[in-house]
C-alpha positions, 0 to 999 in steps of 0.5 A: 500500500502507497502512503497516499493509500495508506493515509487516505484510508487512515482518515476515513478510519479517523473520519469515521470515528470522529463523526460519533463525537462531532459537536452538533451544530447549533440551530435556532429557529433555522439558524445556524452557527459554526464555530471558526478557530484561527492559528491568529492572536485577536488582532493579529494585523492582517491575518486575523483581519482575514480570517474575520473578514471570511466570517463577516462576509458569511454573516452578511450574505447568508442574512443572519442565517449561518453565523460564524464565531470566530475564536483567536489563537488560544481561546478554543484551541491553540494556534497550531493545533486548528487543523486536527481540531477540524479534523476531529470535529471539535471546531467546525472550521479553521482560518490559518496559513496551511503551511502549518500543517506540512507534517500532516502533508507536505502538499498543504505548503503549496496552498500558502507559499514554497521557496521559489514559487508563486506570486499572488497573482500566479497563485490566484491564476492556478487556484481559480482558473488552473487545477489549483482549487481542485488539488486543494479540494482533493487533499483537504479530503483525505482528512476529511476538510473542505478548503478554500483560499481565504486571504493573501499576505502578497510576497513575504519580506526576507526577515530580520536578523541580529546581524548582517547576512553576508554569506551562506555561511552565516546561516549555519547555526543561526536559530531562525523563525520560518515555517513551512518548506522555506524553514526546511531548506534554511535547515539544510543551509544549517540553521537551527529552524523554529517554528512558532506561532505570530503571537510568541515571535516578539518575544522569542526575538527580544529574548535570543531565544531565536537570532531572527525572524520572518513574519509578513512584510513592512505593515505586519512586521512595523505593527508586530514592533520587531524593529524595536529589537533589531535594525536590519532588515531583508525586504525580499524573501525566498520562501514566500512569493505570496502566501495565500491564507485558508478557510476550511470546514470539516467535510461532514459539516461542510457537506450537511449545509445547504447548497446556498451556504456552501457557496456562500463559504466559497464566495466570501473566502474568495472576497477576502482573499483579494480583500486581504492581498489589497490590504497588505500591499495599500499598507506595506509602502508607508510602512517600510518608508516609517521603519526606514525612518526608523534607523532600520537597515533595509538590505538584500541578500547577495546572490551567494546566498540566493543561489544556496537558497536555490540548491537547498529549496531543490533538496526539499523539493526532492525529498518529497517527490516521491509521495505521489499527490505531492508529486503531482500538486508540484508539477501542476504548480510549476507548470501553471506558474510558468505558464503566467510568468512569461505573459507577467513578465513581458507586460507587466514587469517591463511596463513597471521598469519603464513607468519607473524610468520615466517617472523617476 
């Protein structure tokens, strides 16, 4: 038996056991409420904002009939803990970046960001109009979870560091917050990877107990306050082009509702994915100019550490490759990805690089 066998046939186990505890929905007079638990601390800037535009914009279009309370990061479950608490029926749906949850599968990285991958726009291109949606459906089933784009953070900054990175070599043994597939190949450039929640990074980083982080961009980051403990600062990283954000409900619910209520789930994730991707980007500008005035030290890697970047988001890529779902997610996705990229390049890319030469 494959592992995709082996897993598939281990969730509808789970699944099935789970369906006997699974809280019963609440019902009044025809209404209905669902309750959402997020990997965000309540206000959270950006993310939760995500999370509570999904449920804000369920509420509106359903006219009160399907309600969703949403709890932050700690107040029902912990923030990494969202995932098996769907999974097992004891929330009934989760708002977090499914990069999280690459130990469940290492396919989830691929709907939030992978090293070297896609952009918002490429994102958004294979999700709605590739086989994107479709993957991220066919994975969310063997854990029993119906998923949906809810919310983008656009292209993730670099991070921040003690000291500055002149080298590959000043990543071995640097003690770094980065989840998903991009900590994996800081790893295997020799950093020690941390993988914490966006509530405890602050205090990780004030302490030492982690040398440096990345978190979002120049607006998230300015509002977390890390650049009250370090001043150097990498504006653009490799691990996360974009980072598209989740909204997931356990399959049994999910599948229970109305068809009006389902595509009333699918309709404001989809709002709040574009909703939340134009927050970021009218935000991150001001922002990165207040930090910069700041004393912050806005810097980029080298090309030397870009190219070990490269070599070691390859190994990651490489050590997945034979499960088969992930194998087939990866092609797909770089397929669409560079089926985008030519048209973006030639047209958008170079319009820019002119608008900025002639404008200055």
């Amino acid at each position: 038996m494959d592992r995709r066998s082996f897993l598939k046939n281990s969730a509808l186990g789970a699944g099935a056991a789970a369906a006997t505890t699974l809280a019963a929905p609440a019902y009044a007079q025809g209404k209905r409420t669902l309750t959402m638990v997020t990997s965000w601390g309540r206000g959270l800037a950006g993310v939760f904002d995500a999370a509570q535009q999904c449920a804000d914009n369920i509420n509106a279009m359903s006219d009160g009939t399907l309600t969703i309370d949403v709890k932050a990061a700690g107040e029902l479950v912990g923030a990494f803990e969202v995932f098996d608490a769907v999974t097992a029926g004891q929330a009934d749906m989760y708002h977090a970046a499914d990069y999280y949850f690459v130990n469940q599968h290492p396919g989830f990285a691929f709907f939030t960001g992978v090293p070297f991958g896609m952009t918002a726009t490429e994102l958004n291109n294979w999700y709605y109009h590739g086989n994107g949606m479709a993957l991220h459906h066919k994975l969310g089933e063997i854990f029993g979870i119906k998923s949906f784009l809810g919310g983008n953070t656009g292209t993730q900054a670099g991070g921040w560091f003690a000291k500055e990175i002149k080298g590959p070599e000043d990543f071995n043994g640097l003690k770094f917050r980065m989840p998903g597939l991009g900590g994996k190949a800081l790893g295997h450039m020799g950093a020690s990877i941390q993988n914490l929640p966006g509530a405890e990074v602050y205090q990780a980083l004030a302490s030492g107990a982690i040398d440096g982080t990345e978190w979002i961009g120049p607006w998230a980051d300015e509002k977390a306050g890390f650049q009250e403990i370090t001043k150097f600062y990498y504006t653009a990283g490799f691990h996360e082009p974009s980072a598209g954000l989740s909204l997931v409900t356990n399959l049994d619910v999910f599948n229970d509702l109305s068809p009006t209520h389902q595509s009333i789930i699918e309709i404001a994730a989809g709002h709040a994915n574009v909703w939340n991707l134009s927050q970021f980007l009218m935000n991150n500008g001001a922002a990165l100019e207040r930090l910069k005035a700041g004393g912050v030290q806005v810097l980029e890697f080298p090309d030397s550490v870009w190219d070990a970047m490269g070599a070691a988001s390859q190994k990651v890529y490489d050590e997945f490759m034979g499960d088969e779902l992930f194998a087939e997610i990866y092609q797909d996705y770089v397929a669409s990805m560079k089926a985008s990229s030519g048209w973006l390049t030639q047209s958008i890319s170079a319009y820019r690089n002119q608008r900025d030469r002639v404008l200055g």
